[in-house]
N, C-alpha and C positions, 0 to 999 in steps of 0.2 A: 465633808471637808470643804469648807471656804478657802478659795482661792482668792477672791479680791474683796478687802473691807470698804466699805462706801460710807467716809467721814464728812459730813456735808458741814460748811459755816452757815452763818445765817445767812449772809446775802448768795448762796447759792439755794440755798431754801427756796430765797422770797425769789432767785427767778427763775427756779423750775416751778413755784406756783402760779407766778404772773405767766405760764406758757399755756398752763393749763384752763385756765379760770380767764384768759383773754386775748384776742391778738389773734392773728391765722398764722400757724405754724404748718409744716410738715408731718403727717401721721408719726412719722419716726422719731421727729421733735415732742410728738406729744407721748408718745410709748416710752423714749428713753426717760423723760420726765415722771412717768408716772412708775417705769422699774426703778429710778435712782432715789424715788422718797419713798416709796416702798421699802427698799434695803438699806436705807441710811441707819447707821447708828453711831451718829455723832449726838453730839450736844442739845441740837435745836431736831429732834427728831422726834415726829409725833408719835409713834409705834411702826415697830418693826414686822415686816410680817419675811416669810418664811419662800424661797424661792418658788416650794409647791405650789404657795398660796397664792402667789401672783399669777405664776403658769395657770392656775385654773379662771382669773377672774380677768385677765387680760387678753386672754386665749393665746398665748405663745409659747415656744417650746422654753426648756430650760437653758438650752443654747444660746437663743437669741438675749436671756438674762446673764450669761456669763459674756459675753462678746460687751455689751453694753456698760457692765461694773468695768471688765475688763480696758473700754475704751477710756473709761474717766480715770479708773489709776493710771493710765501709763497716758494720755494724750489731755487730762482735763473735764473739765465740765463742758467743752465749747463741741471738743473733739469726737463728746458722747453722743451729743443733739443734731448733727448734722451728719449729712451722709455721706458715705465711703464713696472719694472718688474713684473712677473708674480706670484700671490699672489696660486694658484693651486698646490699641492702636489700630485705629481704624485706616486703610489703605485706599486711597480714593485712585476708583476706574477710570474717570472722568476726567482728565487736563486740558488744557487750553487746544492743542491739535485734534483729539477725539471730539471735543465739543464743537471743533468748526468742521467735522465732519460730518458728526450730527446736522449741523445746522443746514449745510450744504444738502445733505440725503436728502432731509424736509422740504427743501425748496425743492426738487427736482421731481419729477414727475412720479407719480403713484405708481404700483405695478398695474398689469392692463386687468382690466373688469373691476379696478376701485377706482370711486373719484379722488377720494384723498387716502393721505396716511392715517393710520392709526399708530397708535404707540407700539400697541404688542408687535403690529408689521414692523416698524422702523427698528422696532430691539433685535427681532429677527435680521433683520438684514443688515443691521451692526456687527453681528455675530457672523453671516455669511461672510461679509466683506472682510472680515478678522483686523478691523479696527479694536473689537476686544474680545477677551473668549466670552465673558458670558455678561451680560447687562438685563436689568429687569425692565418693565414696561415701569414702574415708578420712578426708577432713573431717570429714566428718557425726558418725562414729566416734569421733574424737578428740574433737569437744564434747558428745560423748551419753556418753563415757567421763568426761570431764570433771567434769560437772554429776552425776556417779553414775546417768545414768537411761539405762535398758537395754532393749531392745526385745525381751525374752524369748523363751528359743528355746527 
């Protein structure tokens, strides 16, 4: 049972071939291009081949061919070759007060038997102090990269 027919005009032909044949595209730009002429059976279509047959010559599952038809009947040609943004809200640990306390810990004095801080030390003691519950040593990096101050190696 076919769920979505994929009727292609000619000028969507000619630019999911020009994706194919030139340009630097997205893997995903180039997959959905190469399942949507695959399954086209419109007018300007060169041969149709068969869901199995693409699953085996693309290496994709039959899922990712139904998500893709699926995309261009209901969102378009545009909606099919680009990527799903990402529906996840990321929560940032980090704010203007916890960053000038970062900044502040760094500048003060290392614990005794280090000369300086390290990151994983400063994530640690972020976390004692209960500025936050949990921070990684890459954090720390990226607002000590941020603010230009560097913990000298």
């Amino acid at each position: 049972m076919v769920k979505y027919r994929i009727k292609l005009t000619g000028a969507e032909v000619t630019e999911l071939e020009s994706i194919i044949n030139k340009g630097f595209h997205s893997s995903q730009a180039f997959r959905a291009a190469y399942v949507l002429l695959n399954c086209d059976e419109g007018d300007f279509a060169k041969g149709k081949s068969t869901n199995e047959q693409i699953c085996k010559v693309l290496k994709i599952g039959m899922r990712t061919i139904d998500r893709i038809k699926q995309k261009c009947c209901e969102g378009g040609l545009d909606k099919a070759l680009e990527r799903a943004e990402s529906s996840r809200i990321y929560e940032k640990k980090i704010d203007g007060d916890v960053e000038a306390k970062l900044v502040a810990l760094c500048c003060s004095q290392p614990p005794e038997g280090f000369s300086k801080w390290s990151l994983r030390m400063l994530a640690d003691k972020m976390v004692e102090l209960q500025y936050v519950d949990s921070i990684s040593h890459v954090s720390i990096h990226k607002v000590l990269k941020k603010t230009n101050l560097s913990l000298g190696k």
